[in-house]
C-alpha positions in Angstrom: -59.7 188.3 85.0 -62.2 191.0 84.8 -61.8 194.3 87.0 -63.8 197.1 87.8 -60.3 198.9 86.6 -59.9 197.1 83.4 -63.8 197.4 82.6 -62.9 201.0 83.3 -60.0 201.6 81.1 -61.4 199.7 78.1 -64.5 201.5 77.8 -63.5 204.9 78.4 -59.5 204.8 77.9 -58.1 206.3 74.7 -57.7 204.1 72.0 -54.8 204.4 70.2 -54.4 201.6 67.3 -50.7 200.7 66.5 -51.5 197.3 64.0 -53.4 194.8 62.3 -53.7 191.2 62.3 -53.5 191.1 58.7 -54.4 187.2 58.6 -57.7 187.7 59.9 -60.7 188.1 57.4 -62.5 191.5 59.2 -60.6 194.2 60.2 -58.9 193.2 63.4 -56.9 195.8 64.9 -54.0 196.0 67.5 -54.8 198.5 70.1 -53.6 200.0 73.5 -56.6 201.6 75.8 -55.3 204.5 78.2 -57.2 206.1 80.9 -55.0 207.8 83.6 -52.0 206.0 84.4 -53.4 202.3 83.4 -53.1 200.9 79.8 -54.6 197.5 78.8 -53.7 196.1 74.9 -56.7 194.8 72.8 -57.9 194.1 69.9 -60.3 196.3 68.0 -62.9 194.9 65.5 -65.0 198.0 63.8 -68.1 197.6 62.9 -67.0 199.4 58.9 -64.7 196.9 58.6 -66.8 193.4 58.8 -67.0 191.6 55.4 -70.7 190.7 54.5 -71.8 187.3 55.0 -74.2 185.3 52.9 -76.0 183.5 56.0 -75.6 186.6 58.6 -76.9 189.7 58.5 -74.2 192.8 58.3 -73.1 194.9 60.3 -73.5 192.4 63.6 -70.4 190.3 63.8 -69.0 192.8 66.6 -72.5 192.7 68.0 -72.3 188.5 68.3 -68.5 188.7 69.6 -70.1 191.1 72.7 -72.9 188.5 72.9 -70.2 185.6 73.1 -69.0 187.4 75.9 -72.0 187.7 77.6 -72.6 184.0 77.6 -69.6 183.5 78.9 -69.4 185.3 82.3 -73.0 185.3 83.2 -72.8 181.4 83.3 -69.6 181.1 84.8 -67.5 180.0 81.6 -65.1 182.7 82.1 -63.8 181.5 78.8 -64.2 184.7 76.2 -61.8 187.6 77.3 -63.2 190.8 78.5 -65.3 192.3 75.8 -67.2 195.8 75.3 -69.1 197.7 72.2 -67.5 201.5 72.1 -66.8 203.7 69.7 -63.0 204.2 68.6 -61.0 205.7 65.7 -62.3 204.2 62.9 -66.2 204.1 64.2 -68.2 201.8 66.6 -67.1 198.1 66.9 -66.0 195.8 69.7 -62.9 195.8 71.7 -61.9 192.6 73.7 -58.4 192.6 76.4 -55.9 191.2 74.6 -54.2 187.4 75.8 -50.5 186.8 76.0 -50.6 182.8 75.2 -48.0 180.3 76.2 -46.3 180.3 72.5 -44.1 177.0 74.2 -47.8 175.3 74.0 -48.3 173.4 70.3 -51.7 174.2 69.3 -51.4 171.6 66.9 -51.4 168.9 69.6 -53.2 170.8 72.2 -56.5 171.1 70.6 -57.1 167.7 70.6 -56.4 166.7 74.5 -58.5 166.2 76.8 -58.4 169.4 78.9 -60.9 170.5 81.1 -61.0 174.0 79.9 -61.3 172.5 76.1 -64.2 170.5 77.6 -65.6 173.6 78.6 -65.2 175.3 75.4 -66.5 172.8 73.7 -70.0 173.3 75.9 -69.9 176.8 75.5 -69.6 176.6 71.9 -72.9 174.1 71.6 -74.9 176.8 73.7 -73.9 179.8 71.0 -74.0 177.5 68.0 -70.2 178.6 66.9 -69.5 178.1 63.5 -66.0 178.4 63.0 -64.2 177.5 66.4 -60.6 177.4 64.6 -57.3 175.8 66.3 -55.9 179.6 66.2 -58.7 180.7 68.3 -57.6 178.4 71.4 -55.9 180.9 73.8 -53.9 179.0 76.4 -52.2 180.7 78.6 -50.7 178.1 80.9 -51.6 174.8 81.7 -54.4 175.7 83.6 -56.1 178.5 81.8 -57.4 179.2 78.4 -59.0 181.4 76.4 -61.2 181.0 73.1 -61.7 184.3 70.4 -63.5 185.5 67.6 -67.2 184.6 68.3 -68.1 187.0 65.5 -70.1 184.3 63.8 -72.3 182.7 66.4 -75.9 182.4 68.2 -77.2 181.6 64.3 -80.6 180.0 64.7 -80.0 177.3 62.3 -77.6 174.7 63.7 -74.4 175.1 62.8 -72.0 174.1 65.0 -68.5 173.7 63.5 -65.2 173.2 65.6 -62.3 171.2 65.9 -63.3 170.4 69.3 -65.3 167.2 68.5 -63.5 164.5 71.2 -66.2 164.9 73.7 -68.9 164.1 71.1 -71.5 162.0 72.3 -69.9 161.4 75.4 -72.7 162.0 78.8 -72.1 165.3 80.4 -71.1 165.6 84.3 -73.3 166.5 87.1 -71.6 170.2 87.1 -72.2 170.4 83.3 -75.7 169.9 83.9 -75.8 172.2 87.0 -74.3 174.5 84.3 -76.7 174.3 81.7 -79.8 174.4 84.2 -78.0 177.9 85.5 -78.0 178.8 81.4 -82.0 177.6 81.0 -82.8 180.0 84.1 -80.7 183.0 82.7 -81.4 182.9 79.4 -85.4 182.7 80.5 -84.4 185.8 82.4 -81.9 188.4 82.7 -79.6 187.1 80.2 -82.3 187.6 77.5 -82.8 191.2 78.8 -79.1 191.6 78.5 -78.8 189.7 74.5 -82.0 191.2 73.2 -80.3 194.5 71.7 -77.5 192.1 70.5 -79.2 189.1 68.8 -83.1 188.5 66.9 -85.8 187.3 69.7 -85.5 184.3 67.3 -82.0 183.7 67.9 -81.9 184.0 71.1 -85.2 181.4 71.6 -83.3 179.4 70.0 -80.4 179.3 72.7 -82.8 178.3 74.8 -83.8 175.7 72.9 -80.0 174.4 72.4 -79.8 175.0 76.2 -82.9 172.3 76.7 -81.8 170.2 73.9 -78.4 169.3 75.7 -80.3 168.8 78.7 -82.5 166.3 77.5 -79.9 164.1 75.9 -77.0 164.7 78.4 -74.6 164.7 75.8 -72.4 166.8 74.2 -73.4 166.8 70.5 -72.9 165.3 67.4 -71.8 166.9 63.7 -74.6 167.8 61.9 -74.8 165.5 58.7 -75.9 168.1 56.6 -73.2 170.8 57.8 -69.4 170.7 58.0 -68.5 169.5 61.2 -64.7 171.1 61.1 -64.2 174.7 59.6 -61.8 175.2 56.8 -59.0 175.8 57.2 -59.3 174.1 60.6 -55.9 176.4 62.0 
């Protein structure tokens, strides 16, 4: 849950880094934020430490992650953990709260249930055009909530949605999921383009808008693209 607190601590506490994920393909760092008396563990991505991409610009992965974010709790999603741009130790890059996740919870299985909060994720991800929505990235906490991470490589303005989460596909979307996505079309039209526009191209983000309608005028959730994977390798 965001805070006024938390906000506080991650964007001005010290950051003092104390690992790496060393599985994870940018430099993802293990980090504690201290401001007073409070301390809240995250994850640090610095900017210097993105690999270049051959269909993304560099230099913008930390840029998409914050944009993620963004989506995410202007819309009501509440799905992408609390997320900032600062700068830290090893330069400027993005630093997102860090989840404790139910580790009696199988992944394996889980990803392919029918949870709401899956549903929802699977939504989200059509409006951002994620491209590599991974088993690992699935954050569940308990049987209620979840999280999702790394949105580095999103908001592209080709389509290229790729995820694991395909059971929904096809299937007609619920009166709130189209309440939803006509509360997206207003704030991306508005202050949610104000807020993306030092983040993402004007392109990219007209294109949201465009996936935004798009979902609206078929009341579906989507299909794979025939002419992109639909699942990212390796899908864990």
């Amino acid at each position: 849950m965001v805070t006024d607190d938390s906000l506080l601590t991650l964007s001005n506490g010290n950051l003092n880094v104390t690992g790496r994920l060393v599985d994870a393909s940018n430099a993802t760092l293990y980090a504690t934020a201290t401001l007073d008396d409070q301390s809240i563990v995250c994850i640090y991505k610095p900017i210097a430490g993105e690999r270049p991409l051959w269909d993304f610009s560099d230099g913008c992965l930390a840029h998409r992650e914050y944009a993620a974010y963004l989506v995410s709790h202007h819309l009501g999603f509440d799905l992408v953990p609390l997320t900032i741009l600062r700068d830290g130790p090893y330069g400027f890059g993005m630093v997102q709260q860090w989840i404790d996740i139910n580790e009696e919870i199988d992944l394996a299985k889980f990803f392919a249930t029918d949870h709401p909060r899956l549903r929802a994720m699977a939504l989200f991800d059509a409006i951002i055009n994620n491209t590599d929505r991974k088993i690992g990235h699935l954050l569940p906490v308990d049987d209620q909530e979840v999280f999702g991470c790394d949105h580095g490589v999103t908001f592209h303005s080709d389509d290229k949605l790729r995820t694991v989460l395909w059971q929904w596909a096809g299937e007609p979307l619920t009166t709130d999921e189209i309440l939803q996505l006509e509360l997206a079309k207003s704030h991306i039209a508005g202050d949610l383009a104000v807020l993306l526009a030092p983040l993402l191209t004007q392109v990219e983000i007209q294109e949201t808008a465009r996936r935004i309608n798009d979902l609206l005028a078929a009341g579906t959730f989507p299909l794979p693209n025939p002419e992109w994977p639909a699942v990212p390798w390796p899908a864990f």
